[in-house]
N, CA, C and O atoms as a GROMACS GRO file, in nm:
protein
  444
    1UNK      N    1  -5.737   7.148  -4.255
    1UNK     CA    2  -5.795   7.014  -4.262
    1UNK      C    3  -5.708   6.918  -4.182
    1UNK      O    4  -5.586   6.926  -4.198
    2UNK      N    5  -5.746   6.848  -4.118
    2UNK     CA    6  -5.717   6.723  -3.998
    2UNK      C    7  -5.621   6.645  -4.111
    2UNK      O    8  -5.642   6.650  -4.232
    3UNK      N    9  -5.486   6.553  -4.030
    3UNK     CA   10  -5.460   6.444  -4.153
    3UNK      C   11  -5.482   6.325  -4.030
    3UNK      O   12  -5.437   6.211  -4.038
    4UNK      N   13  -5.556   6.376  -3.920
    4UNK     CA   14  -5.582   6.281  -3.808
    4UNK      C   15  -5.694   6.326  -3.730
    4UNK      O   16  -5.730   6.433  -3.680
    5UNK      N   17  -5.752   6.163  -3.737
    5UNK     CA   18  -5.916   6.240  -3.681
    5UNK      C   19  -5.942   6.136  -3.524
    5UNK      O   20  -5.986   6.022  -3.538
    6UNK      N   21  -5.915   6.180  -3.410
    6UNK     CA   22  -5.943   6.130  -3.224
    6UNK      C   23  -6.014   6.087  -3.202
    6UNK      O   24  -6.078   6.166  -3.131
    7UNK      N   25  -6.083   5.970  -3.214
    7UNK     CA   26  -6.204   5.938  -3.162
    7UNK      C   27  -6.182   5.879  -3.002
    7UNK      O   28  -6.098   5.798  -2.963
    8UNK      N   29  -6.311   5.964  -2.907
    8UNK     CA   30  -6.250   5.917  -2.769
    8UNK      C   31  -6.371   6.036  -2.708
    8UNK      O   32  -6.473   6.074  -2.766
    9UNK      N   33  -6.320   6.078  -2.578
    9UNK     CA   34  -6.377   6.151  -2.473
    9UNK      C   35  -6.288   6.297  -2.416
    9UNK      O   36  -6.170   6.304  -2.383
   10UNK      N   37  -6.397   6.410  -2.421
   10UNK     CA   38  -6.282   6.520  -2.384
   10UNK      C   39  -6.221   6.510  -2.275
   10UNK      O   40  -6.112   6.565  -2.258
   11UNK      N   41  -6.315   6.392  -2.124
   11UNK     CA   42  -6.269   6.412  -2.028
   11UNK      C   43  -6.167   6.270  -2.029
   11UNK      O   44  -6.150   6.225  -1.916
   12UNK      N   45  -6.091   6.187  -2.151
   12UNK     CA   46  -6.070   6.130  -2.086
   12UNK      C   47  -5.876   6.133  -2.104
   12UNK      O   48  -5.805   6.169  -2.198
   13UNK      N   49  -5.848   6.089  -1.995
   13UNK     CA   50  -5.698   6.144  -1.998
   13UNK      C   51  -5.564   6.076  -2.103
   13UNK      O   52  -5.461   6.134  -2.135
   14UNK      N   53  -5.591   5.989  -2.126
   14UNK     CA   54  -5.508   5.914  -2.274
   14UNK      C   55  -5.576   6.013  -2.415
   14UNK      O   56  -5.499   6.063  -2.497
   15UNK      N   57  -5.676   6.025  -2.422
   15UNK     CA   58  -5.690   6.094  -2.492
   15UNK      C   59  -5.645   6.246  -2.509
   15UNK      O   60  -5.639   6.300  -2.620
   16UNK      N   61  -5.617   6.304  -2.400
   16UNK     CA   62  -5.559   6.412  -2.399
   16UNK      C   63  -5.404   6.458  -2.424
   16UNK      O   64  -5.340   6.554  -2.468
   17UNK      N   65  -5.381   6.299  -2.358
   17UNK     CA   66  -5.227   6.297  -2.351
   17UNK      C   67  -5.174   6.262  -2.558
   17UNK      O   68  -5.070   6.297  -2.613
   18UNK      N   69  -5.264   6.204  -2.604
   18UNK     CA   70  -5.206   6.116  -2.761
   18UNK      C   71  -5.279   6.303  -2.827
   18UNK      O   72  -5.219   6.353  -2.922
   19UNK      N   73  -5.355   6.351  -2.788
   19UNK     CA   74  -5.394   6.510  -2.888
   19UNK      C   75  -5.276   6.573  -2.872
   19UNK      O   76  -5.219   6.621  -2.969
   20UNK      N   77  -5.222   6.582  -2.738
   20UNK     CA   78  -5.142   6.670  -2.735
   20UNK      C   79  -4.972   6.674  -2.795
   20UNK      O   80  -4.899   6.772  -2.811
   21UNK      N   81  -4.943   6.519  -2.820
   21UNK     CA   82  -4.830   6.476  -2.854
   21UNK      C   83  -4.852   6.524  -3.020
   21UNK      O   84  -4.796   6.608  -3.090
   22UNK      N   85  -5.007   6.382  -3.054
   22UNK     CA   86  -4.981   6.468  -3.177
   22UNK      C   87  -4.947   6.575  -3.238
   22UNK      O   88  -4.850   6.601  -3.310
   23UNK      N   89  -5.065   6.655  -3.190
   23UNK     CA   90  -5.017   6.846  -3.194
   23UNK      C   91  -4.891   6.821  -3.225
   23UNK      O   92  -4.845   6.786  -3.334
   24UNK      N   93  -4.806   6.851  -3.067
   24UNK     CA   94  -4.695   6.877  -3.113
   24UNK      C   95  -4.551   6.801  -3.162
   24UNK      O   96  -4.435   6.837  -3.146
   25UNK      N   97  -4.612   6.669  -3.234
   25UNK     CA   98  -4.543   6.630  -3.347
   25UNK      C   99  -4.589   6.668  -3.460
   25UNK      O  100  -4.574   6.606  -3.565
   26UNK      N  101  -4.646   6.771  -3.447
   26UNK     CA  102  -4.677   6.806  -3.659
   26UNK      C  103  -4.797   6.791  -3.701
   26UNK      O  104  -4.831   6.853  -3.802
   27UNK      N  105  -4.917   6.682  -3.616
   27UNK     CA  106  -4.996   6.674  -3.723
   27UNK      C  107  -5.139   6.751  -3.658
   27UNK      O  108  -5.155   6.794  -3.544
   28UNK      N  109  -5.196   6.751  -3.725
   28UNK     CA  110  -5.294   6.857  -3.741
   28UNK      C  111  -5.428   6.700  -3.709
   28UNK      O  112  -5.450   6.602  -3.781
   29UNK      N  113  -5.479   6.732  -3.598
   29UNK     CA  114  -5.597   6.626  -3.480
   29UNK      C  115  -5.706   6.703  -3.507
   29UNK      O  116  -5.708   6.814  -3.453
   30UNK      N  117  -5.802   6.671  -3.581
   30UNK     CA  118  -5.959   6.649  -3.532
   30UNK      C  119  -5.989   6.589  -3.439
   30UNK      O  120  -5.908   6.504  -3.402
   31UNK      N  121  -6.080   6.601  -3.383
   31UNK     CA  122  -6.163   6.556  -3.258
   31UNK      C  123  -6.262   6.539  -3.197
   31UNK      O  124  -6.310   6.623  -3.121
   32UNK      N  125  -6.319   6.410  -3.223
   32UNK     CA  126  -6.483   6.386  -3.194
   32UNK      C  127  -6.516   6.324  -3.096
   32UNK      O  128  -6.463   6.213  -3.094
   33UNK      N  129  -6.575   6.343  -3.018
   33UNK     CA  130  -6.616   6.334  -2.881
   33UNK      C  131  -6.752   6.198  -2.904
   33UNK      O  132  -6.861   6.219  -2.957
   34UNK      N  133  -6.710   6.083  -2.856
   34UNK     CA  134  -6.820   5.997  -2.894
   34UNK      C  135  -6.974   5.996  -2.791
   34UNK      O  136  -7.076   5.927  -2.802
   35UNK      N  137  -6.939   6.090  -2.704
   35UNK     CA  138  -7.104   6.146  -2.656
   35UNK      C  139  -7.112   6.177  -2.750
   35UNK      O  140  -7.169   6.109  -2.835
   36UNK      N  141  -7.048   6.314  -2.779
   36UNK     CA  142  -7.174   6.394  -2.858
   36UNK      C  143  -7.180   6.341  -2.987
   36UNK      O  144  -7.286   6.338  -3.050
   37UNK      N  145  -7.044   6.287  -3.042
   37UNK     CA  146  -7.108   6.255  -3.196
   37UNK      C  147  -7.098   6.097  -3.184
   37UNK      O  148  -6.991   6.052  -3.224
   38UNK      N  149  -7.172   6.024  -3.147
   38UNK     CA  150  -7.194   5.875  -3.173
   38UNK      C  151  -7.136   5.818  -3.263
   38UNK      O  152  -7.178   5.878  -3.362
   39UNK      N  153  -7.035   5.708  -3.314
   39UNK     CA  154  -6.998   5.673  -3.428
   39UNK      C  155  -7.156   5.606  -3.491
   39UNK      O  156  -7.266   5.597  -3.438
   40UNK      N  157  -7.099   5.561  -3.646
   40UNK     CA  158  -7.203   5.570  -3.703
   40UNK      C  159  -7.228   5.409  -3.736
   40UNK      O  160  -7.137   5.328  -3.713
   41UNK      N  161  -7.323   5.377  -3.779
   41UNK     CA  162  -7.317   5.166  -3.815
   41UNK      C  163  -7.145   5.180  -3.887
   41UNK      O  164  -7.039   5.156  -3.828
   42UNK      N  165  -7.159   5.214  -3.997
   42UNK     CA  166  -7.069   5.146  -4.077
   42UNK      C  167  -6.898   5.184  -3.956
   42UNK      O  168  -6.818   5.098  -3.918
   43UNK      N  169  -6.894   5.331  -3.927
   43UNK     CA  170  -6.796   5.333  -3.845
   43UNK      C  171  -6.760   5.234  -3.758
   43UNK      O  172  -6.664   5.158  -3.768
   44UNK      N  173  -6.858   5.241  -3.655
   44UNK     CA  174  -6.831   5.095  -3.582
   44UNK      C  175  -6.806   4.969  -3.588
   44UNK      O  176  -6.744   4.893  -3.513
   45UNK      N  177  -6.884   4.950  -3.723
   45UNK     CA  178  -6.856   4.803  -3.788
   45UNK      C  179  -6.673   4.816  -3.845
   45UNK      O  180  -6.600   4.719  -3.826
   46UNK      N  181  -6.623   4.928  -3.903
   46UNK     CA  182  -6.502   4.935  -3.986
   46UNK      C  183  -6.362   4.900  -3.820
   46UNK      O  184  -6.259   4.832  -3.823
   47UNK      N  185  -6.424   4.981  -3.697
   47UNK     CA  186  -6.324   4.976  -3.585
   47UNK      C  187  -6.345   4.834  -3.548
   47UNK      O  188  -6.254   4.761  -3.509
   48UNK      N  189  -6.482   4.796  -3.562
   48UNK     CA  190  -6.494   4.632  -3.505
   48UNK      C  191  -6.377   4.547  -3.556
   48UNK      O  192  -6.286   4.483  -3.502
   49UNK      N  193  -6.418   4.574  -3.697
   49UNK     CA  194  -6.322   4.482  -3.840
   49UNK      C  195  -6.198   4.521  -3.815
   49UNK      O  196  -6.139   4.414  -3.801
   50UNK      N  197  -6.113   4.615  -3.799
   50UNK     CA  198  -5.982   4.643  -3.708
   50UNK      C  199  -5.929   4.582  -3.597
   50UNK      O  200  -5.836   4.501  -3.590
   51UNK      N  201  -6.009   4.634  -3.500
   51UNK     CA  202  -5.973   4.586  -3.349
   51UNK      C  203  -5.986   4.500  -3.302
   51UNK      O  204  -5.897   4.443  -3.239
   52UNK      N  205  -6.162   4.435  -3.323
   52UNK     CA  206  -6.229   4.288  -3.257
   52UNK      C  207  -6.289   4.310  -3.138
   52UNK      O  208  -6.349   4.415  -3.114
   53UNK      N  209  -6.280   4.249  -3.086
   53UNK     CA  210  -6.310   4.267  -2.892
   53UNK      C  211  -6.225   4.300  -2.847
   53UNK      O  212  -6.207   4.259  -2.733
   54UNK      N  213  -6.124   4.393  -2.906
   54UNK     CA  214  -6.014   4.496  -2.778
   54UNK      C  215  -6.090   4.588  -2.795
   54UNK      O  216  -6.071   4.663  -2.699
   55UNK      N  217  -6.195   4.645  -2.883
   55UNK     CA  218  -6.205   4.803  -2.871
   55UNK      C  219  -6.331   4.801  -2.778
   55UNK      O  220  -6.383   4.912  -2.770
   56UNK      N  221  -6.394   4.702  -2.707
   56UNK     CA  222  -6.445   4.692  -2.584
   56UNK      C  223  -6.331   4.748  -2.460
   56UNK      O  224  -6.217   4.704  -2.466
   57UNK      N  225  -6.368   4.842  -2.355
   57UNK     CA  226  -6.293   4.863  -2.265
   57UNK      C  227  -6.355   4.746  -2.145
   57UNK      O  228  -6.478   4.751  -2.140
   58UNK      N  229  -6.326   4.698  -2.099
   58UNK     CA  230  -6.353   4.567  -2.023
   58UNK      C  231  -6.304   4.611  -1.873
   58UNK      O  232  -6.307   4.547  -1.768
   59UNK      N  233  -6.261   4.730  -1.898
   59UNK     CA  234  -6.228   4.759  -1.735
   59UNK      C  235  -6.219   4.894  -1.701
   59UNK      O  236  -6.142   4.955  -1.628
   60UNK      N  237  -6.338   4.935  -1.785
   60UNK     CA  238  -6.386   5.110  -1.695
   60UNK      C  239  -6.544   5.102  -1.691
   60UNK      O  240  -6.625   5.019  -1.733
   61UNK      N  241  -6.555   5.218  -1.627
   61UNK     CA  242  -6.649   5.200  -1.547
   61UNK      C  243  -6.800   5.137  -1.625
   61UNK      O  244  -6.848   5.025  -1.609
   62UNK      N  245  -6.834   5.210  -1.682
   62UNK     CA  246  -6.894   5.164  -1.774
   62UNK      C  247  -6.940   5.001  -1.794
   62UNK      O  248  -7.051   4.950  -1.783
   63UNK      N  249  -6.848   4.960  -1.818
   63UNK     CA  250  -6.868   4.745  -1.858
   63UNK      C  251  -6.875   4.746  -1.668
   63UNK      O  252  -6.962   4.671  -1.626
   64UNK      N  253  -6.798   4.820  -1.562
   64UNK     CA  254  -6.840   4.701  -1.490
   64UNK      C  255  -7.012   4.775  -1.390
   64UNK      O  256  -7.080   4.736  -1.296
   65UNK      N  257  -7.015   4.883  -1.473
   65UNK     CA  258  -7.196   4.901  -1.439
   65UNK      C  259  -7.336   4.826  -1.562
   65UNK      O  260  -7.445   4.877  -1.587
   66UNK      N  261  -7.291   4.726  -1.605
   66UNK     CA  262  -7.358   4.700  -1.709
   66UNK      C  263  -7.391   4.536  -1.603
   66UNK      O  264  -7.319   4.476  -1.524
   67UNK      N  265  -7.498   4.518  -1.639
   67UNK     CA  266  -7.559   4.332  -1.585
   67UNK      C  267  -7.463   4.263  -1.688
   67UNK      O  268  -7.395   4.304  -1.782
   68UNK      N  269  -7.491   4.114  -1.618
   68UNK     CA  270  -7.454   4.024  -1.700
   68UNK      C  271  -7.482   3.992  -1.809
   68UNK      O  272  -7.407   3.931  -1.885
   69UNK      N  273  -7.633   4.040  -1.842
   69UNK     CA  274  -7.704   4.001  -1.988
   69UNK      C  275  -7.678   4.124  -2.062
   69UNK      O  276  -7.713   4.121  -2.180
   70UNK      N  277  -7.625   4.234  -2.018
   70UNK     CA  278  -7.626   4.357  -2.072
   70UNK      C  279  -7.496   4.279  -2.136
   70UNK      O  280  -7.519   4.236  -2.249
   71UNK      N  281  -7.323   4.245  -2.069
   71UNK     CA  282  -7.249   4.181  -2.109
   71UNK      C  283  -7.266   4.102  -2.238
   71UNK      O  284  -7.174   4.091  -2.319
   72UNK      N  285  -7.358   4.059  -2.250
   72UNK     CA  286  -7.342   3.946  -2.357
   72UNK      C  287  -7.400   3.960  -2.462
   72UNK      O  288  -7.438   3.869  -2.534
   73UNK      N  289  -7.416   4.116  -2.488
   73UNK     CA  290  -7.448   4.166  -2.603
   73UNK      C  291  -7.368   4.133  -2.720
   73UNK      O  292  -7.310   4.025  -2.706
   74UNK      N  293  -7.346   4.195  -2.835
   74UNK     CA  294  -7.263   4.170  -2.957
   74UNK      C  295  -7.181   4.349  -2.912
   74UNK      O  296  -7.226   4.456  -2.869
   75UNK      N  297  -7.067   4.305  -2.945
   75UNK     CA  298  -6.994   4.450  -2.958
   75UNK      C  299  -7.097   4.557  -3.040
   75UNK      O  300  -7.122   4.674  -3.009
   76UNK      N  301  -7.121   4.520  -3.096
   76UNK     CA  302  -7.142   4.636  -3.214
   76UNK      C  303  -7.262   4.728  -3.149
   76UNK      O  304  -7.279   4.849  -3.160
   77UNK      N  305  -7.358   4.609  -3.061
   77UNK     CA  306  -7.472   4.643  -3.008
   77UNK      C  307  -7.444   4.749  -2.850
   77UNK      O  308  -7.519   4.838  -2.809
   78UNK      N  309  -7.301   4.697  -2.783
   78UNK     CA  310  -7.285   4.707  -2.669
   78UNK      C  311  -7.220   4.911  -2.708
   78UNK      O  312  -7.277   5.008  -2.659
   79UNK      N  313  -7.116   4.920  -2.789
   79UNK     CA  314  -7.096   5.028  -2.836
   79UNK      C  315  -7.219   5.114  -2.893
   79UNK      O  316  -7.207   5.236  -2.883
   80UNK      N  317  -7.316   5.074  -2.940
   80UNK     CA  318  -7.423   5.172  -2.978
   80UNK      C  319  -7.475   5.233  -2.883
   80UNK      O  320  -7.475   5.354  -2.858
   81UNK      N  321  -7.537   5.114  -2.810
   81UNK     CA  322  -7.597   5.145  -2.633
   81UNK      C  323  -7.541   5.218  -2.575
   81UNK      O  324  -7.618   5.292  -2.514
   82UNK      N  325  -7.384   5.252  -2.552
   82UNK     CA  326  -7.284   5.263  -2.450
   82UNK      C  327  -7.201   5.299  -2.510
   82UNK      O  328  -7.120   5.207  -2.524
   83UNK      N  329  -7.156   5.424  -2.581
   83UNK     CA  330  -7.046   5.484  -2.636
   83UNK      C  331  -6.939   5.518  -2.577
   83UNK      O  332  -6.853   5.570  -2.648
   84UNK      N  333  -6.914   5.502  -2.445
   84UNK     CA  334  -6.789   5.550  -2.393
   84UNK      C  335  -6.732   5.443  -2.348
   84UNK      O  336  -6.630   5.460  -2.282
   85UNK      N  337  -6.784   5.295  -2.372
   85UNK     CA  338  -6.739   5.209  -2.365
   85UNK      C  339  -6.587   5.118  -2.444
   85UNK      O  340  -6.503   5.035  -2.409
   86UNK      N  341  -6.626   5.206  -2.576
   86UNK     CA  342  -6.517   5.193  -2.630
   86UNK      C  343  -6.401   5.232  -2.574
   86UNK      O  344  -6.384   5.336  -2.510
   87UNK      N  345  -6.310   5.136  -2.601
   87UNK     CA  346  -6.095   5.167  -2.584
   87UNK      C  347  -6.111   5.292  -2.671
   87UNK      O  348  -6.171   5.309  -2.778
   88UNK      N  349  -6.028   5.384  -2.581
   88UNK     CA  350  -5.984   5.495  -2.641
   88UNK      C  351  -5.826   5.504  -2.637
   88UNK      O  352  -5.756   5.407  -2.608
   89UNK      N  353  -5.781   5.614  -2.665
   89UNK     CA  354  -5.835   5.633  -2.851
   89UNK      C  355  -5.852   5.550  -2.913
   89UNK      O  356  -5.806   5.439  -2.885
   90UNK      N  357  -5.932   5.576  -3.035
   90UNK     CA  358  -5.896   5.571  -3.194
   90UNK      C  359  -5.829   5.670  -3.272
   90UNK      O  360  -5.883   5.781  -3.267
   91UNK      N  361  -5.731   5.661  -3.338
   91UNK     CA  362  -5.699   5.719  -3.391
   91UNK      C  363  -5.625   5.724  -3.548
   91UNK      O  364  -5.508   5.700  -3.575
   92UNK      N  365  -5.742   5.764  -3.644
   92UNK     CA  366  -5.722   5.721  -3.810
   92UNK      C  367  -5.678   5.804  -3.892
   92UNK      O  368  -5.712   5.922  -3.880
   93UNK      N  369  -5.613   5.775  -3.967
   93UNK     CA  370  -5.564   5.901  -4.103
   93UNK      C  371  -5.426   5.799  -4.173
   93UNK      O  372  -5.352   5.714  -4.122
   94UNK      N  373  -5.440   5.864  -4.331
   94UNK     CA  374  -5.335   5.787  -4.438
   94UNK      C  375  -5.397   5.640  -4.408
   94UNK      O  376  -5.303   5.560  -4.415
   95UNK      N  377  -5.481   5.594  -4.388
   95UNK     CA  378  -5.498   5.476  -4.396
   95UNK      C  379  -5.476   5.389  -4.288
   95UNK      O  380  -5.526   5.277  -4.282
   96UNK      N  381  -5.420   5.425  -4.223
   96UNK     CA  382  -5.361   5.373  -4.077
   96UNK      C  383  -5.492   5.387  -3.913
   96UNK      O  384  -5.552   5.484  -3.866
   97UNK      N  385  -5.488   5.283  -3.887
   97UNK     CA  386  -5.574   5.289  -3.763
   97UNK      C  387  -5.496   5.256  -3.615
   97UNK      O  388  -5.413   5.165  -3.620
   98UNK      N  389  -5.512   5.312  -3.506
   98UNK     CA  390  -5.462   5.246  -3.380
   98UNK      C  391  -5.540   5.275  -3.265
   98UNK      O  392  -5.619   5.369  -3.275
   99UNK      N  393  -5.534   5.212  -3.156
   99UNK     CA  394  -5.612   5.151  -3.047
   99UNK      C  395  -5.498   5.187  -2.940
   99UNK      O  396  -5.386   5.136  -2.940
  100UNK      N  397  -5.544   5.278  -2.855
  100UNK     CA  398  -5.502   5.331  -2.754
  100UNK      C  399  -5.387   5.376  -2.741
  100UNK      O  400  -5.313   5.345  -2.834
  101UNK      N  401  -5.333   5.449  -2.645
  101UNK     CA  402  -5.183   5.516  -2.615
  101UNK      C  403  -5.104   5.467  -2.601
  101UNK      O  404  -5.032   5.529  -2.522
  102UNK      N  405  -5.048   5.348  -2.643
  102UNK     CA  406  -4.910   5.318  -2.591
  102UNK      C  407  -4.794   5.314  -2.707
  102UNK      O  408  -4.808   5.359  -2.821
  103UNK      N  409  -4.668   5.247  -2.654
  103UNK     CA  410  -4.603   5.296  -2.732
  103UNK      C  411  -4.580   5.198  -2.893
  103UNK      O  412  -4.490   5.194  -2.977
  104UNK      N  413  -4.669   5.151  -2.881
  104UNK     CA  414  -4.729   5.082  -3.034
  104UNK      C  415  -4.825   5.120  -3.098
  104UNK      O  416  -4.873   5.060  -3.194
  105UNK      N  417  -4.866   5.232  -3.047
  105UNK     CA  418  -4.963   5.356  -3.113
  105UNK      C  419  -4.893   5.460  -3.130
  105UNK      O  420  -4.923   5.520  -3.234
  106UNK      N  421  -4.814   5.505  -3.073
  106UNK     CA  422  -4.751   5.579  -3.100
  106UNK      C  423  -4.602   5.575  -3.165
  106UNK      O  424  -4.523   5.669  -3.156
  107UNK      N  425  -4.570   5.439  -3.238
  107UNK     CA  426  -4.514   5.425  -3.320
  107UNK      C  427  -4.524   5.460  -3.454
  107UNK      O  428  -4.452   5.519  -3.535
  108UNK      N  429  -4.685   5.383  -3.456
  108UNK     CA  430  -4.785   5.387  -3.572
  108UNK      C  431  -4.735   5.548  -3.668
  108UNK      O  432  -4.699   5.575  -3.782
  109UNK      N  433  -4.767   5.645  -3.502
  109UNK     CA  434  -4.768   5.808  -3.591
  109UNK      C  435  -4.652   5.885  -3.590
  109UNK      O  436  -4.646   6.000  -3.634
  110UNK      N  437  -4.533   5.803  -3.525
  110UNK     CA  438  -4.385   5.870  -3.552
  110UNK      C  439  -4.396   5.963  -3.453
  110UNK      O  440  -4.382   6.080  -3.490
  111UNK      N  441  -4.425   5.936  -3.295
  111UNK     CA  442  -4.397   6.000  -3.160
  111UNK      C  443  -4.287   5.987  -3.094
  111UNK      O  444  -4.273   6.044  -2.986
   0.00000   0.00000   0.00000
C-alpha cells in the first residue's frame, strides 16, 4: 500500500524526477496519471482549497493553446476541461500536500 499517492503525467519529467527520489528515499509512490484517471469534483476542489491559482500551470503548453475566453474560466472548470493543465506534481499522504518539485517540496517529504 502507497503512504504517497503522484498526481501528474507519465510523460512528464518533474514528475519522474520527485517518483524516483521518492522511491528511493523509502516511500512507497502510487501513481495516477491525470489523462487517464481525471481527478474527481471533490479532488479538485480539495487541491484548489490547498494551492489556489498556482495549481494552474500558466506556462505549458496547454494554457498557452487555450483562447482568451477559454482563459477566463474558473480553475476548477479549466482543470476539468484540461487535465494536464494542472502544476505537477501533486503529491499527498499523512496529511501533507505539495505542489511541484522543488526544494520546498521536497522538504515537505524528507529528500
Amino acid at each position: 500500500m502507497p503512504d504517497l499517492t503522484l498526481y501528474g503525467l507519465k510523460t512528464c519529467d518533474s514528475c519522474r524526477k520527485a517518483r524516483k527520489a521518492l522511491t528511493e528515499a523509502g516511500h512507497q509512490v502510487g501513481f495516477r496519471d491525470l489523462r487517464d484517471a481525471p481527478l474527481s469534483d471533490a479532488e479538485r476542489a480539495r487541491f484548489l482549497e490547498t494551492f489556489g491559482d498556482a495549481l494552474i500551470n500558466r506556462s505549458s503548453t496547454t494554457w498557452r493553446n487555450l483562447s482568451e475566453q477559454e482563459r477566463d474560466a474558473a480553475p476548477a472548470d479549466l482543470l476539468r476541461a484540461h487535465p494536464a493543465l494542472m502544476k505537477r506534481p501533486v503529491i499527498a499522504g499523512g496529511g501533507a500536500m505539495s505542489l511541484g518539485w522543488d526544494a520546498a517540496a521536497q522538504a515537505i517529504w524528507r529528500i
